[in-house]
Chimera marker file (.cmm) of the C-alpha trace (Angstrom):
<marker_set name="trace">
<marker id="1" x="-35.492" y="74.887" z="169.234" r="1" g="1" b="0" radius="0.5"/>
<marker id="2" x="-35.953" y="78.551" z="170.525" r="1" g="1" b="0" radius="0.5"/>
<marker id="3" x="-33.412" y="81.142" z="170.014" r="1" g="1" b="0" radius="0.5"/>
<marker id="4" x="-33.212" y="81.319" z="173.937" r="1" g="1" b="0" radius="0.5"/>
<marker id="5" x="-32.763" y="77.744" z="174.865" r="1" g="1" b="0" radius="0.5"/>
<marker id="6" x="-31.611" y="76.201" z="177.906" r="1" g="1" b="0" radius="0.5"/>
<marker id="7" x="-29.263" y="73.588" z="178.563" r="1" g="1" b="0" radius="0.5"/>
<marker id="8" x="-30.796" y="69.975" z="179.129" r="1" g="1" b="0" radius="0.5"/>
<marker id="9" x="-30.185" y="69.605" z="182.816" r="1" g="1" b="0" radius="0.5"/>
<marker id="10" x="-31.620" y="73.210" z="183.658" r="1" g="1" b="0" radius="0.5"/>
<marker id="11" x="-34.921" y="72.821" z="184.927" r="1" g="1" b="0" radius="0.5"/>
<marker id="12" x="-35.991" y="69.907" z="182.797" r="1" g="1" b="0" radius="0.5"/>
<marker id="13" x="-38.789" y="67.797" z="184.196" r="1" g="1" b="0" radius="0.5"/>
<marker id="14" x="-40.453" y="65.451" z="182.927" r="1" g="1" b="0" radius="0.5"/>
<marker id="15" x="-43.900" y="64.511" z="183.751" r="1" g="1" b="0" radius="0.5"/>
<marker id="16" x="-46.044" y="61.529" z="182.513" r="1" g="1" b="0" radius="0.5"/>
<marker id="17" x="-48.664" y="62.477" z="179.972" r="1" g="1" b="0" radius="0.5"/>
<marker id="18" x="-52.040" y="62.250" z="181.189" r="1" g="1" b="0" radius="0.5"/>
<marker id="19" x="-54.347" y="59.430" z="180.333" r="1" g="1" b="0" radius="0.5"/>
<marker id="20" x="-58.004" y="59.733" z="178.671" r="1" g="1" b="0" radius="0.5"/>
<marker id="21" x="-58.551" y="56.614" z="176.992" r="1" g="1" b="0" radius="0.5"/>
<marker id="22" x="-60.270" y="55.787" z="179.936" r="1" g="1" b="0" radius="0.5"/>
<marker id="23" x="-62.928" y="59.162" z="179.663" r="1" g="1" b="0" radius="0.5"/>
<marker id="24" x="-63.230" y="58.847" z="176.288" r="1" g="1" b="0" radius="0.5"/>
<marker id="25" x="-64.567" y="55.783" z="176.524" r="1" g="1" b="0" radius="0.5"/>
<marker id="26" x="-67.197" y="56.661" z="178.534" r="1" g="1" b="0" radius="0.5"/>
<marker id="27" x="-68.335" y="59.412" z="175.398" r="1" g="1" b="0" radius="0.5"/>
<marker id="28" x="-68.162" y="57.796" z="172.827" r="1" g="1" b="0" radius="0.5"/>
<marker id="29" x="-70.693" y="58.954" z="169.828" r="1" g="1" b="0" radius="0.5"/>
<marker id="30" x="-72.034" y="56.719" z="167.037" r="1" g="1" b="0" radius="0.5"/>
<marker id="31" x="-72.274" y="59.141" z="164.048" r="1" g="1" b="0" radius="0.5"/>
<marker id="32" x="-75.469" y="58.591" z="162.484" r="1" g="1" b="0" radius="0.5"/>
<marker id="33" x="-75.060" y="57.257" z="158.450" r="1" g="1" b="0" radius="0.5"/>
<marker id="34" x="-74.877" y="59.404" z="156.148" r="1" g="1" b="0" radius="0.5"/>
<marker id="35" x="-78.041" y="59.029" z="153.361" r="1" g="1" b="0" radius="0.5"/>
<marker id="36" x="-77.493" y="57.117" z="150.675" r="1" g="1" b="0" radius="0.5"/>
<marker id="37" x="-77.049" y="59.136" z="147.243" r="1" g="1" b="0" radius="0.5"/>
<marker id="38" x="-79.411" y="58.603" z="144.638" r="1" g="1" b="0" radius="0.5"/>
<marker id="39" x="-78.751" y="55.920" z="142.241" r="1" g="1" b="0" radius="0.5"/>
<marker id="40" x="-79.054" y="56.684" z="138.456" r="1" g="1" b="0" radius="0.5"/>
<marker id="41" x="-78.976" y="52.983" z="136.975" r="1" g="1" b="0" radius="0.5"/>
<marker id="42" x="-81.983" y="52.954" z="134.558" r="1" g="1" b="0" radius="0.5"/>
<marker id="43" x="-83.658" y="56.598" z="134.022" r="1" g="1" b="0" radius="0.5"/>
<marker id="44" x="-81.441" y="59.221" z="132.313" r="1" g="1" b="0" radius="0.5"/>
<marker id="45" x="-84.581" y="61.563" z="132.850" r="1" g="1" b="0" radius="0.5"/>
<marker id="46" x="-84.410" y="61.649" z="136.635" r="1" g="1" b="0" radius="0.5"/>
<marker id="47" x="-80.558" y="62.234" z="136.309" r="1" g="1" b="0" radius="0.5"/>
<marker id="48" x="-80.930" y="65.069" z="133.774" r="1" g="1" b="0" radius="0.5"/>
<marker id="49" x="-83.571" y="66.872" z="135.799" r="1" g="1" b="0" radius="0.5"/>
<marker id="50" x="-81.204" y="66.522" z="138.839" r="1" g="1" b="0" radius="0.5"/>
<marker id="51" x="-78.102" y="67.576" z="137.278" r="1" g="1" b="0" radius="0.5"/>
<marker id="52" x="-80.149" y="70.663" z="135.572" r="1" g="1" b="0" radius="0.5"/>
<marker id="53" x="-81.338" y="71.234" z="138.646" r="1" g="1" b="0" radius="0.5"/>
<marker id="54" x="-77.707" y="71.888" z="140.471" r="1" g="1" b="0" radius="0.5"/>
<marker id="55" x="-76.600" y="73.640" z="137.183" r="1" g="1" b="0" radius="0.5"/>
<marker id="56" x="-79.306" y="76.119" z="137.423" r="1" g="1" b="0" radius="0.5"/>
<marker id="57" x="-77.766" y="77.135" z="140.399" r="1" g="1" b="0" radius="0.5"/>
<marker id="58" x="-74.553" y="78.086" z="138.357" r="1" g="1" b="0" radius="0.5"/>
<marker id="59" x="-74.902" y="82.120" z="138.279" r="1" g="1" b="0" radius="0.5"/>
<marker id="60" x="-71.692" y="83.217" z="138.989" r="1" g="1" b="0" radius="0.5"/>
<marker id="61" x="-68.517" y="82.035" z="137.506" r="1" g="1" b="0" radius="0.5"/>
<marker id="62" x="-68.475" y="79.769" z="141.707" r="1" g="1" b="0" radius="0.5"/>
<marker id="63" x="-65.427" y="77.372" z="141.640" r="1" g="1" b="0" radius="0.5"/>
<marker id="64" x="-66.935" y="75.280" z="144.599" r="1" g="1" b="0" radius="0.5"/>
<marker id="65" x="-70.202" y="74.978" z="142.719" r="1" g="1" b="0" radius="0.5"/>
<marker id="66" x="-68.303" y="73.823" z="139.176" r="1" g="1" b="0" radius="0.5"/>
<marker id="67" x="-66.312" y="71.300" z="141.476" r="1" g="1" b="0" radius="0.5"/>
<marker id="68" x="-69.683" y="69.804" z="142.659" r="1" g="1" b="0" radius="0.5"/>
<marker id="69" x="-70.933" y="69.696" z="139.550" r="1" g="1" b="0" radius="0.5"/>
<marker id="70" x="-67.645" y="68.163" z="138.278" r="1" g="1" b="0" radius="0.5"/>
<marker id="71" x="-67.479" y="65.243" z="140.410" r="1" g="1" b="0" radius="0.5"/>
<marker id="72" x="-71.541" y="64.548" z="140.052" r="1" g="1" b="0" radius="0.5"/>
<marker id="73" x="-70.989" y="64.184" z="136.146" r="1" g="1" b="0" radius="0.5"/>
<marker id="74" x="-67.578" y="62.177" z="137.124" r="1" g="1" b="0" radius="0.5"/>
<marker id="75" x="-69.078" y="59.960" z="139.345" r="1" g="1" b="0" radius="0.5"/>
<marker id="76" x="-71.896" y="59.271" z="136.879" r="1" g="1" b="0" radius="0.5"/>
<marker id="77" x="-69.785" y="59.680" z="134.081" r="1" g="1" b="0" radius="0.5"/>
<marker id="78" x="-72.379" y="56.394" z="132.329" r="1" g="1" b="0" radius="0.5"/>
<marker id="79" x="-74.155" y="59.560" z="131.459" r="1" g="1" b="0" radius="0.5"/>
<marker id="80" x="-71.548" y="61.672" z="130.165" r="1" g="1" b="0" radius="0.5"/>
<marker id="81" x="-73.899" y="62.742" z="127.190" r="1" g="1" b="0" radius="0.5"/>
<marker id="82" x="-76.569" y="63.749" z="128.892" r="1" g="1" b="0" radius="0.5"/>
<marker id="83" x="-74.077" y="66.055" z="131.392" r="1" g="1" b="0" radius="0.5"/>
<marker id="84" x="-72.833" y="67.234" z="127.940" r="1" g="1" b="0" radius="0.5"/>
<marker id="85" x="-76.129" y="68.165" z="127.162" r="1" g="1" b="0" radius="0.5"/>
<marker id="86" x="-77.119" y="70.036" z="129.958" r="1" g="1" b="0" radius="0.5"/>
<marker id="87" x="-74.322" y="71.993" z="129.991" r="1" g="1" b="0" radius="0.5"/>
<marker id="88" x="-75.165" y="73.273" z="126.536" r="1" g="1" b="0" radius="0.5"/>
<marker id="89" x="-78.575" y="74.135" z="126.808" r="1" g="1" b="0" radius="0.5"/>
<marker id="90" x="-77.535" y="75.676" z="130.315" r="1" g="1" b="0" radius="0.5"/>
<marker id="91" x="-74.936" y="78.001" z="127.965" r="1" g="1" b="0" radius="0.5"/>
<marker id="92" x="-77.237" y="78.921" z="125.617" r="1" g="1" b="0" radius="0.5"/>
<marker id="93" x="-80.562" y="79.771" z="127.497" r="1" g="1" b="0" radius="0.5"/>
<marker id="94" x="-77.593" y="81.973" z="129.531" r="1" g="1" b="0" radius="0.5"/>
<marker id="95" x="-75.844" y="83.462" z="127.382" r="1" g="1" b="0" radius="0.5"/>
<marker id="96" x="-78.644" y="85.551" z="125.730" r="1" g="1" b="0" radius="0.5"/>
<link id1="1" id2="2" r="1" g="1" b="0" radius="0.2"/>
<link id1="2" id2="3" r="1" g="1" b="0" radius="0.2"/>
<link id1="3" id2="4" r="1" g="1" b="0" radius="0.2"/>
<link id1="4" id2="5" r="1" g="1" b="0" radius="0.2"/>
<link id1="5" id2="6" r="1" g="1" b="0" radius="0.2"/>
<link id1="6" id2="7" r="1" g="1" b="0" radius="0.2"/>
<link id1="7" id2="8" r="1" g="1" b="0" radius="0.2"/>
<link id1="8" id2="9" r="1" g="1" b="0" radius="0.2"/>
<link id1="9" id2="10" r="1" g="1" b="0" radius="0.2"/>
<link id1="10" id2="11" r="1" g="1" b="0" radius="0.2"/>
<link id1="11" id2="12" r="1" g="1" b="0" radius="0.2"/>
<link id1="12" id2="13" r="1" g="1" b="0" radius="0.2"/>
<link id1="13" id2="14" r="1" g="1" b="0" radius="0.2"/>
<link id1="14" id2="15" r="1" g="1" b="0" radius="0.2"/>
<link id1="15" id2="16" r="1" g="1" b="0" radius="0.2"/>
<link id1="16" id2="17" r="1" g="1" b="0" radius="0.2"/>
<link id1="17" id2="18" r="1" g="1" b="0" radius="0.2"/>
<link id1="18" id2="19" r="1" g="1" b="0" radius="0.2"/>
<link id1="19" id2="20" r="1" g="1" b="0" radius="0.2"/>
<link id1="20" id2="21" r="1" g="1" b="0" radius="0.2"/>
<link id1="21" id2="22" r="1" g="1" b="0" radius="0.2"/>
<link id1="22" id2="23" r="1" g="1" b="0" radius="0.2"/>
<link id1="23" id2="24" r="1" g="1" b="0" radius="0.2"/>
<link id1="24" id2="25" r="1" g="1" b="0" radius="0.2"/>
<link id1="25" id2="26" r="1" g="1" b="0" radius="0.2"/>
<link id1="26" id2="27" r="1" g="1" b="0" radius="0.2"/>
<link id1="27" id2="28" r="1" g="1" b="0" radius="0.2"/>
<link id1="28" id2="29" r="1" g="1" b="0" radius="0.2"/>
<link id1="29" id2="30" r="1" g="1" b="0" radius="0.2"/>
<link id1="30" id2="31" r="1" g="1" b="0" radius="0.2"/>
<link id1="31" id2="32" r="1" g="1" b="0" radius="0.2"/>
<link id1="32" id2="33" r="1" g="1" b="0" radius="0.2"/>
<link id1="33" id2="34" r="1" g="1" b="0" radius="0.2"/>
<link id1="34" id2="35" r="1" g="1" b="0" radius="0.2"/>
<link id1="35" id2="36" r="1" g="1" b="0" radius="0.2"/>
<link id1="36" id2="37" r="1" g="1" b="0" radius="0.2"/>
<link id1="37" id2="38" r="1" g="1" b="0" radius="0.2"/>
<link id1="38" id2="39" r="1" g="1" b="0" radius="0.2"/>
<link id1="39" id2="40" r="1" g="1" b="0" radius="0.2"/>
<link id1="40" id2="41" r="1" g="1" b="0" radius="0.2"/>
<link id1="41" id2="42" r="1" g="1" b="0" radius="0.2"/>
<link id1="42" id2="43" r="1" g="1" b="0" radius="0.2"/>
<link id1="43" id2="44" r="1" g="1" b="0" radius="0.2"/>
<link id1="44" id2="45" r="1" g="1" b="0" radius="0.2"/>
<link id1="45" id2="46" r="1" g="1" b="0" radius="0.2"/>
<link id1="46" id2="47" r="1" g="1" b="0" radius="0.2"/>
<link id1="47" id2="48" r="1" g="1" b="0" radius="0.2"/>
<link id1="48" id2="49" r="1" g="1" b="0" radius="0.2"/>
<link id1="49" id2="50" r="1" g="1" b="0" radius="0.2"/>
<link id1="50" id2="51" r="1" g="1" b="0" radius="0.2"/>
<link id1="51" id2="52" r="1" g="1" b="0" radius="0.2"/>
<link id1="52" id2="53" r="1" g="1" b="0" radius="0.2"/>
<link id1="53" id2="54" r="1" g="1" b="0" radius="0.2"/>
<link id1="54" id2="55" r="1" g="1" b="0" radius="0.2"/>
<link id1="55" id2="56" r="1" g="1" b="0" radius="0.2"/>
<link id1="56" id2="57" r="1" g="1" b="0" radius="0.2"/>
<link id1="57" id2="58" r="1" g="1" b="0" radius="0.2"/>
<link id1="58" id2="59" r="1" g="1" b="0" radius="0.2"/>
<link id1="59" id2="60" r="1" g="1" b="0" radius="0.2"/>
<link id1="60" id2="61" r="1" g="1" b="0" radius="0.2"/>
<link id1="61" id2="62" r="1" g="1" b="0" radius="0.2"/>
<link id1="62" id2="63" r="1" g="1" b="0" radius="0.2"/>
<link id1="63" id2="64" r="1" g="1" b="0" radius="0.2"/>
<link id1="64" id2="65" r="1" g="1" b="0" radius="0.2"/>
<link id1="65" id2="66" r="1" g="1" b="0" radius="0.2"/>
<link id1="66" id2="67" r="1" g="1" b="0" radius="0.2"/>
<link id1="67" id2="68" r="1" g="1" b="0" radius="0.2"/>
<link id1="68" id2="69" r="1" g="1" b="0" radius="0.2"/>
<link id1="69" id2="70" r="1" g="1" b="0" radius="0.2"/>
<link id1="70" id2="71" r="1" g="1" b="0" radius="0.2"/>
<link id1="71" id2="72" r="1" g="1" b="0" radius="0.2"/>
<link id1="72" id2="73" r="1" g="1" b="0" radius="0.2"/>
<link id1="73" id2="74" r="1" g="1" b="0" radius="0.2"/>
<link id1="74" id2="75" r="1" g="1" b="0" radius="0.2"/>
<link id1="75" id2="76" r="1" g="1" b="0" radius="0.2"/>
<link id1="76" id2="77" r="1" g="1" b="0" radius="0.2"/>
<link id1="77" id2="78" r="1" g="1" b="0" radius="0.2"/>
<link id1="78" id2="79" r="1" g="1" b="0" radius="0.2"/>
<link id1="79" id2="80" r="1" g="1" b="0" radius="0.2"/>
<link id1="80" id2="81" r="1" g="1" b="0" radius="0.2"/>
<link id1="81" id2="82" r="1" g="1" b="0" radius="0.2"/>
<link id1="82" id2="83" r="1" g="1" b="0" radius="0.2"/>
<link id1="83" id2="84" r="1" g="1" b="0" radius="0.2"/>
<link id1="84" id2="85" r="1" g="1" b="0" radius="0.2"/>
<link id1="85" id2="86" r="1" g="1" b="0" radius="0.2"/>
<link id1="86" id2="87" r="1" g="1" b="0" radius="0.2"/>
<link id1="87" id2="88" r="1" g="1" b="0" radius="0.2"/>
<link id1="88" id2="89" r="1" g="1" b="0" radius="0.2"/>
<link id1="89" id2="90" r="1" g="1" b="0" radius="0.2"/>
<link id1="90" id2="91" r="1" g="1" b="0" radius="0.2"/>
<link id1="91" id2="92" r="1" g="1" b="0" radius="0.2"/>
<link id1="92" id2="93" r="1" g="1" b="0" radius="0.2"/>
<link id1="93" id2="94" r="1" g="1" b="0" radius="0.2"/>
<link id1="94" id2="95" r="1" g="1" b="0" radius="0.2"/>
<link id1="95" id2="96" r="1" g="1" b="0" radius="0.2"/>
</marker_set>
């Protein structure tokens, strides 16, 4: 409600709302799928060079780049000690 407002009756018209069900069906876009992540089921190696990999690009104190590395070690969290050690050899070749 605006500070101004007008009574109901005065100049109130209403008009049907317009219908584009009918255009949009005419447009409509299958999004292409999205690739499939890699899977980590048997080889701890390939997921240790991959997450090394994205922590390596952990120069500056980044929160989006901490959050994607925090939900790649949650969502592979079967290799929690392997995260655990890539995060301390990535502290201590930095930190020198």
């Amino acid at each position: 409600m605006s500070m101004y407002s007008q009574p109901p009756t005065f100049g109130q018209v209403t008009y049907p709302a317009p219908s584009y069900q009918s255009a949009l069906a005419a447009y409509s876009y299958q999004q292409p799928p999205l690739p499939a992540p890699p899977i980590y089921h048997v080889d701890p190696n390939s997921f240790r060079r991959d997450f090394a990999a994205r922590l390596a690009e952990l120069t500056i104190n980044s929160r989006p780049i901490i959050q994607t590395l925090s939900m790649f070690a949650q969502e592979y969290s079967r290799w929690a000690d392997v995260v655990a050690q890539c995060i301390d050899s990535h502290i201590r070749r930095v930190s020198l």
